[in-house]
N, C-alpha and C positions, 0 to 999 in steps of 0.2 A: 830441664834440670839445671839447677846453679851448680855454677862448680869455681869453688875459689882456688886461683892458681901458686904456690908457693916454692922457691927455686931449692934446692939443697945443694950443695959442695960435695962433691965426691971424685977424690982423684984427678983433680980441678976440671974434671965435665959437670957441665951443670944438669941435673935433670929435673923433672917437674914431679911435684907431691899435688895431688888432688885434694883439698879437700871438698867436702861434697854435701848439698842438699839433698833426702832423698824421700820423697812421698808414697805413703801407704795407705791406700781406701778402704774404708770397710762397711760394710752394710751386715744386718742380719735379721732375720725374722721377718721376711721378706714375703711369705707367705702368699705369690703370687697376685698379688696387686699392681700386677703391669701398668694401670692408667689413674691417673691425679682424679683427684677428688676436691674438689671447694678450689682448684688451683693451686694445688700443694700435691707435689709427689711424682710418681712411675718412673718408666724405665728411663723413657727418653729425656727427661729433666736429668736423670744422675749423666746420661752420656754427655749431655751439652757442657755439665760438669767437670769430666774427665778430660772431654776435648779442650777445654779453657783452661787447664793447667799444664805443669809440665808433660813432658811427652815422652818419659817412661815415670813406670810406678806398680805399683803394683796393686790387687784391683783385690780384696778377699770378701769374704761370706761366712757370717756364723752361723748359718745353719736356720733349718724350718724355712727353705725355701720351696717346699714341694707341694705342701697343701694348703688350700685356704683361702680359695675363691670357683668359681665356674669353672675358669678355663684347667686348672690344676685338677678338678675333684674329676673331671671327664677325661683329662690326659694322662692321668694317673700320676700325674707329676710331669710327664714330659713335655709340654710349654714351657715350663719355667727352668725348664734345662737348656731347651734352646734359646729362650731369649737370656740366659747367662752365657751359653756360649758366643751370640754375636756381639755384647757387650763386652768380651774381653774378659771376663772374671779368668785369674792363675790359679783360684784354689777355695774350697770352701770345706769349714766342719759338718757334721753330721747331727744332725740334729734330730730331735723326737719323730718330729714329722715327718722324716726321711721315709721313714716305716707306715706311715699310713695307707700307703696297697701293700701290704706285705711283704716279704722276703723277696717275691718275683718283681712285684713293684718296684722296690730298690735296687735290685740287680739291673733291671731295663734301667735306673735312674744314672747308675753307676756305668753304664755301655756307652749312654746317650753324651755324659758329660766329655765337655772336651777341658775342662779345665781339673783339676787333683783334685780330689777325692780326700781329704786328711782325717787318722783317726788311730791315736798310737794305741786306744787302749778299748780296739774293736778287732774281737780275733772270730776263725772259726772257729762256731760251736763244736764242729768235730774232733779237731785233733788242736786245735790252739793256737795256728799258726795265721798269719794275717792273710787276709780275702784276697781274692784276685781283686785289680782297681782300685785298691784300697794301700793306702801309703801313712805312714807313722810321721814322716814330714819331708819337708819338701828343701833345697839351698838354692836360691835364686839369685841368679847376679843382677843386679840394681845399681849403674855405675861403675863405679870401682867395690861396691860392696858386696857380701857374701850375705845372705840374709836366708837365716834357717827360720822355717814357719812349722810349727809343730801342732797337730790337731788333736782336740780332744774329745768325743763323742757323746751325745747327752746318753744315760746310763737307762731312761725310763721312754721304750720307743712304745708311740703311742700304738701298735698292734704289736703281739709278743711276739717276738723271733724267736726260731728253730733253727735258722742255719747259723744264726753270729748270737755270741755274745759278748759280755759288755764286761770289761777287768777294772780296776777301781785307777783312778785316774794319778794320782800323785804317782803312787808305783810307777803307772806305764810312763808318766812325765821324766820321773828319775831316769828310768833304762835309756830313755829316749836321748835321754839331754846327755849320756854319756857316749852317746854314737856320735851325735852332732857337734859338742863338742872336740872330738879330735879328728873336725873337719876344718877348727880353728874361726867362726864364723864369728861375723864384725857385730851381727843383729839379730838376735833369740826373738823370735813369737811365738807366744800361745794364743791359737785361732780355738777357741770353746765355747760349745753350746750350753752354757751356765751362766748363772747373773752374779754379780758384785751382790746384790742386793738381800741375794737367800745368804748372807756373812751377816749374822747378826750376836752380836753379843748372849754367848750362854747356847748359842748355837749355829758356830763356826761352818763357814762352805767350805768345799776344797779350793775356790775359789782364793779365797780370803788367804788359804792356806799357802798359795805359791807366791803371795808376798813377804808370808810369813816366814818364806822357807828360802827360796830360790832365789834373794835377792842378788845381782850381780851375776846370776847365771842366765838369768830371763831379764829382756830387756823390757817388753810390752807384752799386756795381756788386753786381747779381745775378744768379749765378752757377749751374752747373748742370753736369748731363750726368756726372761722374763718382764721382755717388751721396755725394759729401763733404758734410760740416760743417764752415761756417765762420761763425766771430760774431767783430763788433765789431773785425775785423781790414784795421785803415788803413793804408793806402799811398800814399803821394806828396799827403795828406789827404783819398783817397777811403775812403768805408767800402766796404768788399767783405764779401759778406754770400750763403752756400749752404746750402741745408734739408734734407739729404739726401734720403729718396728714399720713395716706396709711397706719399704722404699719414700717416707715422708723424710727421712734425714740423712747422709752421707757423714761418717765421718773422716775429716783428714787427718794423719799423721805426718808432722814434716821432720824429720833425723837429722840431725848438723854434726858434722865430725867435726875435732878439733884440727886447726891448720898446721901443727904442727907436727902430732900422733898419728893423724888419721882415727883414730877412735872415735865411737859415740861422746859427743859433748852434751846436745841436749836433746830431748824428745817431748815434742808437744800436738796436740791433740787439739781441733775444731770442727764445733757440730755444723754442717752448712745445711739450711734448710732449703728442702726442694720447692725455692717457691717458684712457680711458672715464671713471672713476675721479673724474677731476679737471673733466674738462669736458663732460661728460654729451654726449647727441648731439642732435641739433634732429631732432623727431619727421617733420614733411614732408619732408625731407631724406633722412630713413631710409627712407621709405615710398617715393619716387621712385627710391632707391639697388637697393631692394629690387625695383621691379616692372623692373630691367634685369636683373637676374641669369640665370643662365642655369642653369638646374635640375637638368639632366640630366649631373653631373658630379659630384657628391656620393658616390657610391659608393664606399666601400673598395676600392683594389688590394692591399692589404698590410700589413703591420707592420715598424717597426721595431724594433731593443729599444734604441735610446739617438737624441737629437734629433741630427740629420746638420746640422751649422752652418755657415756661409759663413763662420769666420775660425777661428783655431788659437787655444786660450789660452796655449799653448807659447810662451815666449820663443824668436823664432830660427826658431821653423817658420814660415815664409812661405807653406805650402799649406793646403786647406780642407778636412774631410772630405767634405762636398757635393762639391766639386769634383773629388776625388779618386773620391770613386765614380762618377763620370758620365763620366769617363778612365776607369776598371777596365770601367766596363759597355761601352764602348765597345772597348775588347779584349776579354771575351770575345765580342764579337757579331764581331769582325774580328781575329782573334788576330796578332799585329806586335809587334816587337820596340819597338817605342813607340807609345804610343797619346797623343794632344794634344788640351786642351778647352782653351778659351778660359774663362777665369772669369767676364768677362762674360755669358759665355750662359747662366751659372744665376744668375736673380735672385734665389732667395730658399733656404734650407735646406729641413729636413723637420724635421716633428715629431717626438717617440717614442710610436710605437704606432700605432693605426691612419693608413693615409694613404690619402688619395684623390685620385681620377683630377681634380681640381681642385687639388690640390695640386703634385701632378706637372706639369700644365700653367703655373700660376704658376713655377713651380720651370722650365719651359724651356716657352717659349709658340712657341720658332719651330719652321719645319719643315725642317731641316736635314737631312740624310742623312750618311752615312757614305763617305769619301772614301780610298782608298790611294795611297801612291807610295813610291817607292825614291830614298835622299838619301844623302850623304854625310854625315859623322863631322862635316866640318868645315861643312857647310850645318847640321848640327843647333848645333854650338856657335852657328854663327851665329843660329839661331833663338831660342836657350836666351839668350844674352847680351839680344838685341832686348827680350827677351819680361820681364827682370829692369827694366827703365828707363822709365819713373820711378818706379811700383812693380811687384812679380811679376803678369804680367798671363795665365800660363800656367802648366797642371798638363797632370801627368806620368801616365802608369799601364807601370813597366817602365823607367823612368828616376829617378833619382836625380840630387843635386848639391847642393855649397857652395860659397858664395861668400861671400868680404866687398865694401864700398861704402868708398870714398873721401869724405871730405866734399863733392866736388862731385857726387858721387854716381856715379860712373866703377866700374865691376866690376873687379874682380881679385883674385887667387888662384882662381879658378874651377877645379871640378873635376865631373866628369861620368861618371856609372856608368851603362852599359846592360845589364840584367840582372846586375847582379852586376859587369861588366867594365869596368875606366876605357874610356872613349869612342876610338876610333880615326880621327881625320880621314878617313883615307884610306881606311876602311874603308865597306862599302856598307848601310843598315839600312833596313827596311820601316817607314813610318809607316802610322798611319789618325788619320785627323781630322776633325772636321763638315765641312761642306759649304762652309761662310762664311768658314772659313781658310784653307780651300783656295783660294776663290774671289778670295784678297787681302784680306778684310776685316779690316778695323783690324790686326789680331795677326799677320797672315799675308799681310803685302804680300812677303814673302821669298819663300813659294810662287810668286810670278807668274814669278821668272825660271828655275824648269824650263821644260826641255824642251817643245816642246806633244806631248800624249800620256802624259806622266810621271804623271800625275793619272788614277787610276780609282774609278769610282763601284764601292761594294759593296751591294749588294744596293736595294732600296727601302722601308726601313724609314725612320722618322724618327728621330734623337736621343729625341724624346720616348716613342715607343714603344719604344724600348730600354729606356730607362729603366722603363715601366710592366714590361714583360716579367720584369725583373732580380729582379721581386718573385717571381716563379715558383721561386726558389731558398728560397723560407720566408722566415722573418723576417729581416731584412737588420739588419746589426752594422755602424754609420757605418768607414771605414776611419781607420787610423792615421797623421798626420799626423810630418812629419819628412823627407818625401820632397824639399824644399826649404827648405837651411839658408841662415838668413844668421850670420857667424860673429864 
């Protein structure tokens, strides 16, 4: 740590004023991707990191560190609790995935952690009052500084809770910030599982809202959950600050007091990439990463003959070849005149060339099934519009469409081909979909107002074994993107 030395005059003894450089890491979305991939990323890359900086700081987490690989979906989340506890991590948010075993799931998550648990506006369900292991924020000394870190909880856990629930965030931010507050603290954080990103004009995050609101009482907001990158980008004079997502990015925060106040003078923000390359990896760190892996997943299913990517380099294509194949594989397993995948549910692409049954599991770790029902022309427009706002959060296998955006970002001119045929309102078409959109989640709160009955399970396969099976056609060709114009 730097520490600039300045003398003061008092009662003619001189005594020393610090003022102080002080560094804050944060990662999120972390998702249990313990080891690099293409030579970019894991645990041990971010430790060589830490070790090559200053030698205190503080180490946080936004949350979605629990599921979303082999080692996490069989641990239930507890690998990626220990390999945060021997990294050091002081404190992490709660995030959606927190919840994906359950209630008991996240309890054991919650026992196992050695580092805070932060979540001012997560109470129990029973009577209201905050959970055992669970803290509304934390005041760490850093130096000479007081640094209050305040956590915020994502509000939509990917399994429903019965023991906790979830209080609207600004409220619990206000009560909170009045406790901490007359603790007199030199540096306000907000540690939240929500993105800068879902702020969009015409339809405002709460996000967006504590720059709007809090400025001067909140120093730094860190950010999370919808896989984005944000640096150095101040609002209402908060820094708002998100690291994207796997362990591929670290970001730094570095605080300068002024020399003469001691106050915050400046706060700035860099994204350091995990490249091997650049930042070698901390040898203990590798060793501990490596005795959680899980071994029996290595095996080749297949080939592809070109890398299947999560984003189009197409100007205007808004669809993904990943995503587009995991829609096609899903019609042929359930043939329908539309087939719908959430893009969310594929975290990561595919190589080219060989690929294995670890690969495919990163690539979709949950266990979703395949789901049919019969909808109207004008319930799909409705879906298709939902699913464009605030960005394309839905692919197609058997559907097509362009649209242009308004500057507030409002859809129009919309157009919609199903097999070949503009869309008919009125007209009746078979979907099939995972399990988790059918069920309302995130993408598919539209499904909840069928019919009850409307919804049928097809067969008992999972998404993920579909996808392994699809390698049984030979070497698979990423599909062609275009299927979703913006114009």
């Amino acid at each position: 740590m730097k520490k600039l030395l300045v003398c003061v005059l008092f009662l003619g003894v001189v005594f020393p004023v610090l003022a102080e450089t002080i560094t804050i890491y944060h990662t999120s979305d972390t998702h249990g991707f313990f080891y690099p991939k293409n030579g970019q990323g894991g645990a041990a890359a971010l430790a060589a990191v830490l070790k090559s900086g200053p030698k205190e700081y503080l180490l946080l987490d936004g949350g979605d560190f629990a599921e979303g690989t082999v080692e996490t979906q069989r641990s239930n989340g507890l690998k990626a609790v220990q390999l945060m506890n021997q990294l050091g991590y002081q404190a992490a948010a709660v995030g959606n995935h927190e919840f994906a075993f359950q209630d008991e799931g996240f309890d054991d998550i919650l026992s196992a952690a050695q580092f805070d648990v932060l979540a001012a506006n997560l109470v129990s369900a029973q009577d209201g009052t905050l959970p055992k292991n669970i803290l509304p924020y934390r005041i760490y000394r850093l130096g000479g500084l007081k640094v209050a870190v305040i956590g915020l909880a994502n509000r939509n856990p990917t399994k429903k809770s019965q023991k906790y629930r979830f209080t609207k965030p600004l409220p619990a931010l206000e009560k909170t910030l009045e406790d901490v507050e007359r603790q007199k603290p030199d540096l306000v954080v907000v540690l939240a599982h929500d993105s800068l990103a879902d702020d969009r004009p015409g339809s405002p995050n709460y996000i967006g809202d504590i720059g709007r609101r809090f400025g001067g009482r909140v120093h730094l907001v860190l950010g999370g959950h919808a896989h984005k990158i944000f640096q150095n980008d101040f609002r209402g004079g908060i820094l708002f600050a998100e690291s994207g997502c796997h362990f591929q990015h670290v970001t730094k925060i570095t605080v300068q007091t002024d020399d003469k106040t001691g106050r915050i003078q400046s706060l700035q923000s860099e994204l350091i990439p995990l490249e091997i390359v650049h930042t070698g990896e901390d040898k203990a760190i590798k060793v501990f990463a490596q005795s959680l892996r899980e071994t029996d997943v290595d095996e080749s299913v297949g080939k592809t003959s070109a890398a299947f990517s999560k984003k189009s380099f197409i100007p205007g294509h808004m669809d993904a070849p990943v995503d587009n194949w995991v829609a096609d594989a899903t019609c042929r397993y359930a043939p329908s005149d539309v087939c719908i995948h959430n893009v969310g549910g594929a975290r990561v692409g595919l190589p080219k060339g060989a690929v294995s049954r670890r690969e495919i599991m990163d690539l979709y770790p949950f266990d979703n099934t395949v789901v049919m029902a019969s909808v109207s022309g004008a319930f799909l427009k409705k879906l298709i519009t939902g699913g464009l706002f605030p960005w394309n959060r839905l692919a197609y296998s058997g559907l097509t469409l362009s649209y242009k955006k308004t500057k507030k970002g409002k859809i129009k001119n919309l157009k919609i081909w199903v097999r070949g045929e503009r869309l008919q309102e009125d007209k009746q078409y078979t979907v099939a979909l995972n399990s988790y959109i059918a069920g309302g989640g995130s993408e598919g709160k539209l499904f909840k107002t069928l019919p009850p009955g409307s919804l049928r399970p097809v067969g008992e396969k999972t998404i993920r074994q579909i996808l392994e099976e699809d390698f049984k056609q030979g070497v698979l060709i990423p599909p062609e993107t275009g299927r979703i114009l913006e114009r």
